[in-house]
C-alpha positions as CSV (number, residue, x, y, z in Angstrom):
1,X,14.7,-16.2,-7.6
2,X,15.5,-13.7,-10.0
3,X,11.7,-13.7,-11.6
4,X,10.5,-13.5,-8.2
5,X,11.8,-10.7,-7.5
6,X,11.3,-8.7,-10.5
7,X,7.8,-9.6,-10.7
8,X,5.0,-7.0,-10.9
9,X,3.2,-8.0,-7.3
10,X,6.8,-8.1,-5.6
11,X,7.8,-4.8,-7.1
12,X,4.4,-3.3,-6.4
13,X,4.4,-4.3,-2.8
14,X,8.1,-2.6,-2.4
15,X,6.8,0.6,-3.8
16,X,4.1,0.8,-2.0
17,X,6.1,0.5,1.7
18,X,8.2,3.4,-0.5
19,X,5.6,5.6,-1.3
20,X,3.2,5.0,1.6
21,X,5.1,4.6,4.5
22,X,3.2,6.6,6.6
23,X,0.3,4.5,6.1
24,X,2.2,1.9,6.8
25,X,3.3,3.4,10.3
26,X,0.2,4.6,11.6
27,X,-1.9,1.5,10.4
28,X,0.7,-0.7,12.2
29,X,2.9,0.6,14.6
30,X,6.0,1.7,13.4
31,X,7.3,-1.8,14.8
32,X,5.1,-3.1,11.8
33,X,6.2,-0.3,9.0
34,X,10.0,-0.8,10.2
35,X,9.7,-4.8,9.0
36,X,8.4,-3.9,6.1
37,X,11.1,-0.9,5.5
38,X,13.8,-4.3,6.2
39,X,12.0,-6.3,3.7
40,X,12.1,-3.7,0.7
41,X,15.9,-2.9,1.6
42,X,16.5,-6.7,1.9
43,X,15.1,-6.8,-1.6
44,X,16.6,-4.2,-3.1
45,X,20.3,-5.9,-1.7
46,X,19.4,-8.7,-3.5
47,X,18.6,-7.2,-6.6
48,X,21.9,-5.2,-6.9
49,X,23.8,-8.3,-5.8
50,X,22.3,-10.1,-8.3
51,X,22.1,-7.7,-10.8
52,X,26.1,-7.1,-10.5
53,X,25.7,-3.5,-10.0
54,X,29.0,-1.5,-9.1
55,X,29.1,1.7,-7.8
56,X,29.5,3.2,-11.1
57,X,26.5,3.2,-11.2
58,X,26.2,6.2,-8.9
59,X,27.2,9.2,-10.4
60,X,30.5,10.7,-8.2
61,X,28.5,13.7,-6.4
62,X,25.6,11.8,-5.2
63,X,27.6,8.7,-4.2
64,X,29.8,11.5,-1.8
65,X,27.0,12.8,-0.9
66,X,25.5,9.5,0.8
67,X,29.2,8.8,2.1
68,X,29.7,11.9,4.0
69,X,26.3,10.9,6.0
70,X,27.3,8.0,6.4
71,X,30.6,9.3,8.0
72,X,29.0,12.1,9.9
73,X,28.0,9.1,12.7
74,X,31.2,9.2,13.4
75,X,31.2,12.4,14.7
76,X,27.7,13.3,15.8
77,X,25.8,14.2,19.1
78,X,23.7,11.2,19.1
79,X,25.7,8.5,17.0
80,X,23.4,5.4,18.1
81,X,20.8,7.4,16.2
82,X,22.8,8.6,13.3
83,X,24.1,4.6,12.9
84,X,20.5,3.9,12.0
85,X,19.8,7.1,9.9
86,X,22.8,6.5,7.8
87,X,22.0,2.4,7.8
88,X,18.0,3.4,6.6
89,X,19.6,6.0,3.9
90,X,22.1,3.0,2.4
91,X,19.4,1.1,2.5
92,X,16.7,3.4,0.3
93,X,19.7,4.3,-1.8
94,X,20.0,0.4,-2.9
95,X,16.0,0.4,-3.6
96,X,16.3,3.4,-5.6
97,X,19.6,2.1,-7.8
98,X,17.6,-1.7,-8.0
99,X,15.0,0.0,-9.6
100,X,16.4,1.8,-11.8
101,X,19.1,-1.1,-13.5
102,X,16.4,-3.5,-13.0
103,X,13.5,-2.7,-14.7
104,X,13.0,-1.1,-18.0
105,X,11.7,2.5,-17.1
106,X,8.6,2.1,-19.3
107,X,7.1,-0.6,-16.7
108,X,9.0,1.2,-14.1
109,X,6.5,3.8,-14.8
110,X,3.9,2.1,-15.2
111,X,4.1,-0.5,-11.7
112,X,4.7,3.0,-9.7
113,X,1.8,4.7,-11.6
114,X,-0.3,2.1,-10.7
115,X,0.7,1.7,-7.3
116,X,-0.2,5.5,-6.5
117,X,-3.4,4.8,-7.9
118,X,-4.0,2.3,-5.3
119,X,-2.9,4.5,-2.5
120,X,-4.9,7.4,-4.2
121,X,-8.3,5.6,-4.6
122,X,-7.6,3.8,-1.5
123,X,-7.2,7.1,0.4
124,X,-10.8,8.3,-1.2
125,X,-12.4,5.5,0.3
126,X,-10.6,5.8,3.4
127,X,-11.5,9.3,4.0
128,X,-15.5,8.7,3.0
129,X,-15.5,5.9,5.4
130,X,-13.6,7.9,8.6
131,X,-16.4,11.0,7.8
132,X,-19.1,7.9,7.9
133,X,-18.3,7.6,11.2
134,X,-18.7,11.0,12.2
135,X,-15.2,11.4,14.3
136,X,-11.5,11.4,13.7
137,X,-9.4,8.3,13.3
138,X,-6.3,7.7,15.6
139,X,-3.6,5.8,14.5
140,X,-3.3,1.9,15.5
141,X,-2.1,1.6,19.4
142,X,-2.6,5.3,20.1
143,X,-5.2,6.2,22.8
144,X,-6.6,9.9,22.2
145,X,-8.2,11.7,25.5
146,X,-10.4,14.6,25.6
147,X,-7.6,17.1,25.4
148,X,-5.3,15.5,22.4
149,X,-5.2,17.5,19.3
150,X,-6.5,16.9,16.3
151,X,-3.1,17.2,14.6
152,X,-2.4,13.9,16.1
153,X,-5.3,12.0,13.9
154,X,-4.8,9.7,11.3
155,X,-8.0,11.2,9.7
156,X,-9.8,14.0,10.6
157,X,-13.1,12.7,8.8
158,X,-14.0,16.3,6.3
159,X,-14.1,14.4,3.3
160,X,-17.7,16.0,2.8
161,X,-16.2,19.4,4.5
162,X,-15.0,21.3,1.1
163,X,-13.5,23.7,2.7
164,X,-11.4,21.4,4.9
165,X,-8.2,19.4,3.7
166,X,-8.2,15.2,3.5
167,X,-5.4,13.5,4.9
168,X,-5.9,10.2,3.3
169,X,-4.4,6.9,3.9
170,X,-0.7,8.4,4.4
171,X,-2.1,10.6,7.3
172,X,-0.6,14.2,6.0
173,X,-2.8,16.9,2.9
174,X,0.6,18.0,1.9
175,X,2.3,14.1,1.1
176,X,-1.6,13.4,-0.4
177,X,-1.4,16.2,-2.4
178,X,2.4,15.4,-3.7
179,X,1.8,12.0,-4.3
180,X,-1.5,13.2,-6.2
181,X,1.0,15.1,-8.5
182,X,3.5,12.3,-8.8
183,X,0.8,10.6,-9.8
184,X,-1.0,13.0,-12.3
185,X,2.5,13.6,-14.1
186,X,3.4,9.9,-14.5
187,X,-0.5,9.4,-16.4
188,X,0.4,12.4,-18.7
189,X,3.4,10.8,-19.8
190,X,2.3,7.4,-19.9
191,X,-0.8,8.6,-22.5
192,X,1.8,11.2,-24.6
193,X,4.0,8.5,-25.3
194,X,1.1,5.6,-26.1
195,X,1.6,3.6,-23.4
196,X,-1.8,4.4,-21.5
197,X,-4.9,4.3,-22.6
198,X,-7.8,7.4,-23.0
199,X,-10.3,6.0,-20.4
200,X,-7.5,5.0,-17.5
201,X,-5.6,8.6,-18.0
202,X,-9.4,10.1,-17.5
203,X,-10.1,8.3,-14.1
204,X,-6.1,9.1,-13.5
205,X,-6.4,12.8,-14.2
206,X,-10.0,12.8,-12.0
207,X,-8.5,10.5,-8.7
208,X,-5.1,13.0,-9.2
209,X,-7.4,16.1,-9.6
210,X,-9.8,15.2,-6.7
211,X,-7.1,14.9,-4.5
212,X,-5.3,17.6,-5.6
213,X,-8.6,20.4,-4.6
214,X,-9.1,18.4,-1.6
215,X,-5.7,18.9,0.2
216,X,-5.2,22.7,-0.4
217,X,-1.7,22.3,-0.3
218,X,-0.2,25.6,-1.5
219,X,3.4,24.0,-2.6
220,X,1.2,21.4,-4.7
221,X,0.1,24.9,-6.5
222,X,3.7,26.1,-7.2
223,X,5.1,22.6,-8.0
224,X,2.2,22.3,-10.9
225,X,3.7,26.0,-11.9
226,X,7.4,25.1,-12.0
227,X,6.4,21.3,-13.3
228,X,5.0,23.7,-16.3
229,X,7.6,25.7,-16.8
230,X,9.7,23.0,-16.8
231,X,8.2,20.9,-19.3
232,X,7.7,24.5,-21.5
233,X,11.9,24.4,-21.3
234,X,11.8,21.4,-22.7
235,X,9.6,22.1,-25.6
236,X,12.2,25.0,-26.2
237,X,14.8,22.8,-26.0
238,X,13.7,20.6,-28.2
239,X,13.9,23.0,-30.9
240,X,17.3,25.0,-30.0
241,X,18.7,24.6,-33.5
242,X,16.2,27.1,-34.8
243,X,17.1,30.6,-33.5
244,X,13.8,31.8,-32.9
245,X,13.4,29.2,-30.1
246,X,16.9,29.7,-28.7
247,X,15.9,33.2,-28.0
248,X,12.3,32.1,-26.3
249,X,14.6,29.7,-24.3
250,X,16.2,32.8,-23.1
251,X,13.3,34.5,-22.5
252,X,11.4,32.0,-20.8
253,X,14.2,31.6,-18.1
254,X,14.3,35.5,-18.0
255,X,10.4,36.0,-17.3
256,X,10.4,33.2,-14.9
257,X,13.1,34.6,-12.7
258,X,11.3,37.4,-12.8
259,X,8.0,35.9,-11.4
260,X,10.3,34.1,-8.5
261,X,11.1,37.5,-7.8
262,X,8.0,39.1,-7.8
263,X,6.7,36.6,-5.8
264,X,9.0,37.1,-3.1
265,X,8.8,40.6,-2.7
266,X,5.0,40.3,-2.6
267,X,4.8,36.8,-0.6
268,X,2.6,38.6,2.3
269,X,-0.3,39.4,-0.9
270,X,0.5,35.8,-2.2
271,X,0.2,33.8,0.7
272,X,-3.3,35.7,1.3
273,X,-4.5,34.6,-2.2
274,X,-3.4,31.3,-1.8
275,X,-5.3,31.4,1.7
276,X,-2.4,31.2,3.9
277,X,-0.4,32.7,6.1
278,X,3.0,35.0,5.9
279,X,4.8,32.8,7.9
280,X,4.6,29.4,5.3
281,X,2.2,28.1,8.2
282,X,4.3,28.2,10.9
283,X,7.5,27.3,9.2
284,X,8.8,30.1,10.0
285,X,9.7,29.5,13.4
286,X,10.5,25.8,13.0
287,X,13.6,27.6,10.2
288,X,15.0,30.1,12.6
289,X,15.2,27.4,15.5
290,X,17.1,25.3,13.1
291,X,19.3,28.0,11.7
292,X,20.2,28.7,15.6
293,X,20.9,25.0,16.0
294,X,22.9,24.8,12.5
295,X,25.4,27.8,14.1
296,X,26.8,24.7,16.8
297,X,28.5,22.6,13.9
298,X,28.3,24.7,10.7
299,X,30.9,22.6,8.6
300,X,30.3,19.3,9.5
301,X,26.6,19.1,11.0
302,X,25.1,17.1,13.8
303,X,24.8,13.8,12.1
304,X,22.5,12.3,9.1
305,X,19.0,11.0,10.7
306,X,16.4,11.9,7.8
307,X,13.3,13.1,9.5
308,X,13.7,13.8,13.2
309,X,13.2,10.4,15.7
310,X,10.6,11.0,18.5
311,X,12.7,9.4,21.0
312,X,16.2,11.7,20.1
313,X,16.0,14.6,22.9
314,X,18.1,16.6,20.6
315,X,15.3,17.4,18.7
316,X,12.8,17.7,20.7
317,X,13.8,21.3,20.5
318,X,9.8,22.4,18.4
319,X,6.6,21.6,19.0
320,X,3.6,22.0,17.3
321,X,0.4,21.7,18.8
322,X,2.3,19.2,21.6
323,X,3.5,17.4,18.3
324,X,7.3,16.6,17.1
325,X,7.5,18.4,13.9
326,X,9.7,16.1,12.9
327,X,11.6,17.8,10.2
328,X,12.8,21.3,9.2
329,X,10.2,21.7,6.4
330,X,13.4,22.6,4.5
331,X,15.4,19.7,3.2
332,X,18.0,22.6,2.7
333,X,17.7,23.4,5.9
334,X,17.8,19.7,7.4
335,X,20.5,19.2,5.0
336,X,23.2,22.0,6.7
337,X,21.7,20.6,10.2
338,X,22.3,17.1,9.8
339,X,25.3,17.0,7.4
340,X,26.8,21.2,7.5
341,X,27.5,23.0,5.1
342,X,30.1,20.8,3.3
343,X,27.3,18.2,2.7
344,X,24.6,20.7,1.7
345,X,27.8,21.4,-1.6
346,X,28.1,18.0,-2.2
347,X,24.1,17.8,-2.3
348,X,24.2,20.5,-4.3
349,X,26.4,19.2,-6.7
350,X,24.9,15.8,-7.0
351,X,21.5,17.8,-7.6
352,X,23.0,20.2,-10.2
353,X,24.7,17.3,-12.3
354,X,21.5,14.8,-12.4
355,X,19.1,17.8,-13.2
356,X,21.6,19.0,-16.3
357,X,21.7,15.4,-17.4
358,X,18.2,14.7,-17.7
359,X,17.7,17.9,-19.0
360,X,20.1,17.1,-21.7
361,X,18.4,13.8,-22.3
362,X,14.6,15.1,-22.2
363,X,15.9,17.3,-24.8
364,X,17.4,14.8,-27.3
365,X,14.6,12.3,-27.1
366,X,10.9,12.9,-28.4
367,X,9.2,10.4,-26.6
368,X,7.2,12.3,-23.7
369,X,8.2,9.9,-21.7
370,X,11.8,10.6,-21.5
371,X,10.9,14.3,-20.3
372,X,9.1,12.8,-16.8
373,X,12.0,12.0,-14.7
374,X,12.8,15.4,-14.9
375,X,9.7,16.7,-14.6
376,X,9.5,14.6,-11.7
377,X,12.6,16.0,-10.1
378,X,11.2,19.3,-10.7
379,X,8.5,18.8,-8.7
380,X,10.6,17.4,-5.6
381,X,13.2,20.0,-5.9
382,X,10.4,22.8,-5.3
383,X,9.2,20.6,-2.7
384,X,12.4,21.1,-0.7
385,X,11.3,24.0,0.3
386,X,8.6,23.3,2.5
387,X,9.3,19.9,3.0
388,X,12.8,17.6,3.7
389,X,10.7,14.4,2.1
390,X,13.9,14.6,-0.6
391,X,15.7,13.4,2.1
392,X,14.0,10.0,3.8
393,X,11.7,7.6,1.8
394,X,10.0,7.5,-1.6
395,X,12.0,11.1,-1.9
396,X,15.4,9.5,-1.2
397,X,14.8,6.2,-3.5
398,X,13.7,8.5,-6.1
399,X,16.8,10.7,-6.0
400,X,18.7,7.4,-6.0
401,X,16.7,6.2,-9.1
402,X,16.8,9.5,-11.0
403,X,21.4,9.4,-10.1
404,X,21.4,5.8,-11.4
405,X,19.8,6.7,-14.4
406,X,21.9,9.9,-15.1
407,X,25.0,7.3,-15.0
408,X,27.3,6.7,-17.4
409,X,27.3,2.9,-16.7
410,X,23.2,2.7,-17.2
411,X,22.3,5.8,-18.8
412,X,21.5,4.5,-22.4
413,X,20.5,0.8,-21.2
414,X,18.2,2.6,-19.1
415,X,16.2,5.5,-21.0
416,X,17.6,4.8,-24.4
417,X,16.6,1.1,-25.1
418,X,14.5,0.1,-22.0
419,X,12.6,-2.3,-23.8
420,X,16.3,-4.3,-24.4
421,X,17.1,-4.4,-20.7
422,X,18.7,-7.9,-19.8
423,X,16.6,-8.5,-17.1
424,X,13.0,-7.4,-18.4
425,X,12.6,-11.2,-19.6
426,X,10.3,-12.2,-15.9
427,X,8.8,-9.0,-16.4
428,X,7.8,-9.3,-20.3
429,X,5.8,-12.2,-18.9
430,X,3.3,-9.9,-17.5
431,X,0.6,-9.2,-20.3
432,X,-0.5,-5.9,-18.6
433,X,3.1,-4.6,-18.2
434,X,3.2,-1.6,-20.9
435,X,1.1,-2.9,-23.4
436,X,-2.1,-1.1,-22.7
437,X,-1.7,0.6,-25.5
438,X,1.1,0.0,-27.8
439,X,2.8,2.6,-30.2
């Protein structure tokens, strides 16, 4: 059982319903995409059951973080809804924690790098064959009319409109474009550390980089920023025993603050350069509408759902272009809505603690690799900002996978001495795993 469920196609298929749910949904039904969901979270019980994982696994902040939306059912305005929020968020949690104490983070790496590639390329040919046809594609079971908006397409068909954004098989530019980052990041590793090889980081770096131009995402352009700065910290941090570097360290953080601010002040220039508009693209609105909402239950919050249900009338309180929004486009914002202010400190706190222990590992360990899960949660963490994807899904699991790993229990087994992992035997049987191109 065991090598069944660590093997490379079963662990493939469970990221892919992670990282491409939205396909997933709109390709069949959410009916369809809710099975699958079951199947990963059944599989990810199963491998924590077996695996004899405790919950010292889950550093303290993050684990009361889950709690308390889990116990905010209890309390909220539309607990039938909650109840399956909070049951979904156990249930990504588990995938996330399996992951991590499961599989040596090398092949880790390597199965989700290769499973974004699929969803990547497959979203290229997706979007040449919708323009082929010359109209938009709908998703599966939905019947457009004359009057429906485009917004509600799975694919608008511009692949060979340049100055129009792709949606590609997850059905939204902005998710295309972050997992096109994910994706771009987790090649750059792979080949730093000597675990990829030249030609494969190439066609990588030209899917990522296609995909990146084509969805004109404008938080894809300031995650690639801070995912910089970041990884320049790192460098820094690397050498902090020599002074000179300690006082670039200082420095660095300094200027960059600086640029935040800058940035801020002159957001109306910036958002024109970028080609946008003042108001984040109509975030705006969406904010203050959830700021009024947040003022009802300010402590405690509503109760934890993830992204807003169609079928809850309590948030059918925005619309855009006849459409749910779905979300706050602020997981910081969706955070003090759904679990107050008391879960948006214990999220805080969870964040804080994971992000100052990679940071503390990516600094004591050479190997490129080592730096990505932070790099990674760089990129997420600016993503917050303009979208709550942190909160549900791939972003959830990750978050889960990234607290596992900062663990005391797993820490070292994890990052340390992947290759020694207990259970990496079914996986070692691969010959593709991370031998592509060995050190």
């Amino acid at each position: 059982m065991r090598k069944i469920l660590l093997s490379n196609a079963a662990v493939v298929t469970v990221l892919a319903v992670i990282f491409a749910g939205d396909f997933f949904r709109n390709a069949l039904t959410v009916w369809g995409w809710g099975a699958l969901a079951l199947l990963a979270m059944v599989w990810g019980y199963l491998v924590v059951i077996r695996t004899k994982v405790s919950w010292r696994a889950v550093p303290l902040p993050f684990l009361l973080f889950v709690l308390w939306a889990v116990a905010s059912v209890s309390w909220s305005v539309y607990s039938s809804t909650a109840a399956l929020g909070a049951f979904i968020l156990v249930g990504s949690v588990v995938c996330g924690i399996a992951l991590a104490v499961s599989i040596p983070f090398d092949h880790l790496v390597h199965l989700m790098a290769r499973t974004l590639r699929i969803i990547l390329a497959g979203s290229v040919v997706f979007e040449i064959g919708v323009a082929l046809t010359g109209r938009p594609l709908f998703p599966v079971g939905f019947t457009p009319t004359a009057t429906t908006p485009i917004e509600f397409a799975w694919s608008r068909g511009h692949f060979f409109e340049f100055d129009q954004r792709i949606q590609g098989l997850v059905g939204n530019a902005n998710l295309l474009g972050m997992l096109a980052v994910l994706a771009l990041l987790m090649a750059l590793a792979r080949f730093r550390s000597g675990r990829g090889t030249r030609s494969r980081t190439i066609a990588d770096f030209a899917l990522s980089g296609l995909i990146v131009w084509h969805t004109y995402s404008a938080t894809v352009v300031f995650i690639l920023i801070a995912v910089s700065f970041a990884a320049f910290i790192i460098y820094l941090g690397r050498h902090r025993a020599n002074p000179a570097y300690r006082a670039a360290l200082v420095m660095t953080i300094g200027g960059g603050t600086m640029i935040v601010a800058l940035i801020l002040l002159n957001w109306p220039l910036v958002a024109s350069l970028l080609g946008k508009t003042p108001d984040f693209t109509n975030r705006l609105d969406i904010w203050l509408e959830v700021m009024a909402r947040s003022r009802d239950m300010p402590l405690l919050g509503h109760g934890f759902v993830g992204f807003w249900p169609d079928w809850e009338p309590y948030f059918g309180f925005h619309y855009l272009d006849g459409k749910n929004v779905g979300q706050a486009h602020n997981a910081w914002l969706d955070i003090v809505l759904q679990v107050g202010a008391v879960g948006l400190v214990l999220f805080l706190f969870a964040l804080g603690q994971i992000v100052w222990r990679l940071f503390q590992h990516a600094i004591d360990d050479i190997d490129p690799l080592h730096s990505l899960p932070l790099l990674l949660l760089t990129a997420q963490t600016v993503q917050t900002l303009t979208e709550s994807r942190i909160l549900t899904e791939w972003g959830i699991v990750l978050f889960a996978l990234w607290a596992a790993q900062t663990s005391k229990q797993f820490e070292h087994q994890i990052l340390d001495q992947p290759t020694t992992n207990e259970l990496s035997t079914p996986l070692d049987a691969s010959t593709e795993g991370t031998s592509e191109n060995p050190r």
